[in-house]
N, C-alpha and C positions, 0 to 999 in steps of 0.2 A: 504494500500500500504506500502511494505517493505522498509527501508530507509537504504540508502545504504553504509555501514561502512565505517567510515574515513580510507584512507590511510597512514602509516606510515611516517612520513618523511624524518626519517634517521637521524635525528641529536638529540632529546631529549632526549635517552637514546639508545646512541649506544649497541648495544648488540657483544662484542667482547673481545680479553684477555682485552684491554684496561681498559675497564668498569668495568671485575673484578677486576683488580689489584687493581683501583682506590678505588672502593668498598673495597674489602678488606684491604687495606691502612686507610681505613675512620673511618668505624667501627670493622673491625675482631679484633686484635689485641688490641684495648684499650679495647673493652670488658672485654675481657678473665682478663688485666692487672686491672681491677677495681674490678672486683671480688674476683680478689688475695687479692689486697688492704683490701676488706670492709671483706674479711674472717678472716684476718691476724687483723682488727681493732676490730673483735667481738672477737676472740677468747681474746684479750688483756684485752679487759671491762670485759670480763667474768670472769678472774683470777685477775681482780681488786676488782670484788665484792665479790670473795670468798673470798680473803686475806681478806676484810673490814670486813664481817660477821664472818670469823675466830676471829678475833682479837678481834670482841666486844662480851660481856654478854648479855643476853636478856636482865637486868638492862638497861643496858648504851644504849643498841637503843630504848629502850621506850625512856629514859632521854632526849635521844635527838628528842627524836617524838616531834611535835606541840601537845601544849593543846588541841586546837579545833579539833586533829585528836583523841585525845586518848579520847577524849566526845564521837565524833562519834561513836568508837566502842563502848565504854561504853553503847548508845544508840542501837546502833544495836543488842548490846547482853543480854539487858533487864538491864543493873544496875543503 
């Protein structure tokens, strides 16, 4: 036996301009604006890391690599 679908009740999520405004008040709009943000944040770090890499010698970023990292490779690469 078939069971017989609940009825709407008209108040849980009116379906009208109302609802979209709201909606789109809610979430449209800070989206699009956080994407800005975190696009506008990557592209920043990005042109931080290249200035850092510009600026140092292969010398000076091992120098500053960890011991125990520059074993690792050493390890990984048979010496």
């Amino acid at each position: 036996m078939a069971t017989k679908k609940e009825k709407w009740d008209g108040r849980s999520r009116p379906s009208n301009k109302a609802y979209d405004k709201g909606y789109e008040r809610i979430f449209g709009k800070k989206e699009e604006e956080e994407l800005k943000e975190s696009y506008q944040q990557s592209k920043t770090n990005k042109k931080e890391r290249e200035d850092y890499f510009k600026s140092k010698s292969v010398k000076q970023l091992l120098e500053e690599m960890d011991q125990e990292e520059l074993k690792k490779i050493d390890e990984r690469n048979g010496f």
